[in-house]
N, C-alpha and C positions, 0 to 999 in steps of 0.2 A: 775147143773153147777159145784159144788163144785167136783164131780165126775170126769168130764172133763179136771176139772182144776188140781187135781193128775192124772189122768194117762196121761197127755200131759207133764205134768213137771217129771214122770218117764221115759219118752220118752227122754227128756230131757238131764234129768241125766244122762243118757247111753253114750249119744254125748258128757256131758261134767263135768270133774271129778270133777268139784271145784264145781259143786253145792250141797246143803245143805236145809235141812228143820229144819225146827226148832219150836215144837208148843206148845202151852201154855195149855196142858191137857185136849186136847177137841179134836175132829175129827175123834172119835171112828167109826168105822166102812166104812173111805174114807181113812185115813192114812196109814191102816194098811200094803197095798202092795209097798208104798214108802219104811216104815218101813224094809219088809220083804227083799228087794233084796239090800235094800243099811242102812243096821242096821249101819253101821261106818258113815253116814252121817244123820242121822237123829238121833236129840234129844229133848226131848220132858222138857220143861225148868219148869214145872207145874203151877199153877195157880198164875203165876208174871211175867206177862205182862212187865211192865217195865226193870226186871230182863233179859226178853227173849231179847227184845229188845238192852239193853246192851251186852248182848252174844254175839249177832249177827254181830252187829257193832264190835267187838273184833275178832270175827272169819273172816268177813269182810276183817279189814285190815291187814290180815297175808293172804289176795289172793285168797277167800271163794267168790262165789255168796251166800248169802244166801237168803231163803225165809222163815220170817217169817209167822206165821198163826194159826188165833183166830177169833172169833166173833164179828160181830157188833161193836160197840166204842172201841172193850177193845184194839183192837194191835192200834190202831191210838191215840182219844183223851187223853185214860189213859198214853199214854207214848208220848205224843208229846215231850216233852222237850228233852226224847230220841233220838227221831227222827231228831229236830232240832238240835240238841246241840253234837251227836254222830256219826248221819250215813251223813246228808245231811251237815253240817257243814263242813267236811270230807269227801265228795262227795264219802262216800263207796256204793259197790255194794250188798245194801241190797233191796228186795223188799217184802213190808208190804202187806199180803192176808188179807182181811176183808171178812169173808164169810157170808153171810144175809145183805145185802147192804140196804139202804132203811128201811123200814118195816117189811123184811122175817120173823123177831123174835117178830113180833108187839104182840102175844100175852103174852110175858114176859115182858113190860111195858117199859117205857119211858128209862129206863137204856141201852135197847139193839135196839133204834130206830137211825141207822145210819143216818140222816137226815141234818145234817151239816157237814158233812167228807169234801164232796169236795170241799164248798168253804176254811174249814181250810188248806187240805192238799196241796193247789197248791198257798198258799202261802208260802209255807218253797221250796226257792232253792236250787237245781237242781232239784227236784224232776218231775218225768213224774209220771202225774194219767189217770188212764186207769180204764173205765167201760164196762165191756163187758154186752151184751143182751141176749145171749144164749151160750149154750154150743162148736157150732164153733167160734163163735169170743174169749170165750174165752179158747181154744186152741191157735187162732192166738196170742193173748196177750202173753201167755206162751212160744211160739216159739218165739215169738221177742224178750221177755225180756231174753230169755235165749242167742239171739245172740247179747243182748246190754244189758251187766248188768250197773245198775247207780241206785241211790240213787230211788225209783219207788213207785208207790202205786198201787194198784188193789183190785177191790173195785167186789163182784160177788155175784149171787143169793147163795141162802140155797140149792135149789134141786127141782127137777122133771121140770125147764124150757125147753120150746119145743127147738130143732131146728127152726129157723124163716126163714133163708133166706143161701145161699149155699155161703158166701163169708166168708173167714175167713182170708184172709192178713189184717195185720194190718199196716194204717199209719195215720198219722194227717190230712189224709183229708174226710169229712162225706163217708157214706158206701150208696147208694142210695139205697135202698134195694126194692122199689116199685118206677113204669115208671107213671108220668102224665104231666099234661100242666097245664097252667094256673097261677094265679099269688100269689096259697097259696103250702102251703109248709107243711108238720109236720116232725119234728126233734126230737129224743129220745134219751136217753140212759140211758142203764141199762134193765131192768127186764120189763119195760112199753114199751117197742118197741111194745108187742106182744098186747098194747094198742091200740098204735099210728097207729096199721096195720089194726084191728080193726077196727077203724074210719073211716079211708079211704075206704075200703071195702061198709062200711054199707053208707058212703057219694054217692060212686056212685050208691051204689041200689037204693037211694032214689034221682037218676035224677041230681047228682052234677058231674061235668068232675070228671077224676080220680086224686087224690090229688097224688103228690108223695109223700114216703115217705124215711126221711133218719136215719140212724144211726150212734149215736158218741162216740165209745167204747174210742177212743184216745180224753182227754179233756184238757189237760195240759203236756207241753208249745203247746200255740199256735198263729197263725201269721194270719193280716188278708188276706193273699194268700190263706193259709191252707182253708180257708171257702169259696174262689173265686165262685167254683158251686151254693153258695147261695143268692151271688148278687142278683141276677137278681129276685127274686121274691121280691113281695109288700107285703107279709103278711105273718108271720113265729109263727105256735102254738112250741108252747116249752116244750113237755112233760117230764116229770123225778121225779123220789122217792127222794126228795130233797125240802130243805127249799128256796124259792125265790129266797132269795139274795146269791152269792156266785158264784150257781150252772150253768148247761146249760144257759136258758134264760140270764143270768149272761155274762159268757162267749159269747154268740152270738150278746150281745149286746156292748161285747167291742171290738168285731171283723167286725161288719157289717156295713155296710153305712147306715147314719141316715134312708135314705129313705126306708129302711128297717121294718115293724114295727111289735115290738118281742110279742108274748103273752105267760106268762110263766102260765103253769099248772102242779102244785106241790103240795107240804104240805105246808099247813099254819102252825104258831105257834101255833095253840089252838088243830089242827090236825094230830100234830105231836106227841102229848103226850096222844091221843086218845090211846088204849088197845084193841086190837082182832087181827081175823087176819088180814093177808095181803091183802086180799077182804076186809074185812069190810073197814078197813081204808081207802083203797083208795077208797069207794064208801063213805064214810063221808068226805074223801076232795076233791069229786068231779073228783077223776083220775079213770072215768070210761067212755063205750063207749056212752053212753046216755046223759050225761052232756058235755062231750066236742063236741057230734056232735052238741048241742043244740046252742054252744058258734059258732060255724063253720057256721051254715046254719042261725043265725041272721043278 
């Protein structure tokens, strides 16, 4: 995804001169063709996070999109006051890249487990947080935010995610990305979509109607219109690389009618500071297709 996500924003670039990278000494081997065609817009700010962040915000308001870009917690929690206090306070057109959203970097330990970003990031206003699920949606992220820069988060895998589904516009309302009936639902975002699709699949082999499935790259600001297509079902599994509170489930439950009823499937806190990889964990907290078809066909 991280691949997708540079050469769509060098795409970008070409369309529009005020944009900028800006990265925190890491992204060796994805950078480098940003770097190579547009060296007067891209600097690389070294291992200070905070410092980049400042940068950016200053390059910002002299008329700059910028995009910062680092790993896991470091451009968001380690610099939130940045973020708060610099770019969103000052409603500048920076937007924060997280690359390994989730778990990607589970096997470098608790310090690089992105697992609460998106309930903290979408409380500092103005800010729009965007999860893309594969490498088209996040294109579509990158095309929009290029023709709407504002204060932004984007939150994206590490690498080798599939193509999932052929839609890549991006707006605030879910992506349906699999056709069913009936009156259950599964909703994803992020990197688990390629779960959530999973489940459905293996539900109707095993004699269940076809579940639909949807995707929700766009998760902040949102209305309860924005979510109108999900009325109408009784029962909504909530999958996402994310801690309970805050996240998806979070969000759909402050968007949907009671009659609604949300079940979120995520990381727990004791699962979140688990160490492997991105498989192991999510098959220790349960975010795989076996345990949640278990929870489905109960």
């Amino acid at each position: 995804m991280r691949t997708a996500f540079i050469s769509e924003l060098i795409e970008q670039a070409r369309r529009h001169p005020d944009i900028l990278l800006v990265v925190g000494d890491l992204g060796y081997s994805v950078v480098e063709p940003f770097a190579a065609e547009f060296p007067d817009r891209y600097l690389n700010a070294g291992v200070a996070e905070q410092n980049m962040t400042g940068v950016a915000a200053g390059l910002a308001a002299e008329g700059f999109h910028v995009f910062t870009y680092s790993i896991a917690n470091f451009p968001t929690l380690r610099c939130l006051e940045q973020i708060r206090n610099d770019i969103c306070y000052h409603h500048l057109p920076v937007t924060v890249v997280s690359v390994g959203a989730g778990v990607a970097y589970g096997n470098l330990g608790y310090s690089h487990h992105a697992v609460q970003d998106i309930a903290i990031m979408r409380t500092l206003h103005p800010i729009t947080v965007l999860s893309p699920a594969d490498p088209g949606e996040a294109r579509g992220c990158v095309r929009w935010l290029a023709e709407n820069p504002r204060p932004s988060y984007l939150r994206i895998g590490k690498a080798g995610e599939a193509e999932l589904h052929g839609t890549s516009a991006l707006t605030p309302h879910p992506l349906k990305v699999r056709d069913g009936s009936g009156p259950l639902a599964i909703v994803a975002t992020g990197s688990v979509l390629k779960v959530a699709l999973d489940v459905a699949a293996k539900a109707c082999e095993r004699g269940m109607p076809d579940i639909p499935v949807y995707s929700c790259p766009w998760l902040h600001p949102i209305t309860q219109a924005d979510f109108s297509a999900l009325h109408g079902y009784r029962r909504i599994i909530a999958i996402e690389e994310h801690l309970p509170h805050g996240g998806l489930a979070s969000i759909l439950r402050e968007n949907l009618p009671g009659t609604v009823s949300i079940e979120a499937r995520g990381l727990n806190g004791e699962m979140s500071s688990c160490v492997g990889s991105q498989q192991h964990v999510w098959k220790m907290a349960g975010l795989e297709t076996e345990a949640i078809l278990k929870t489905i066909m109960q």
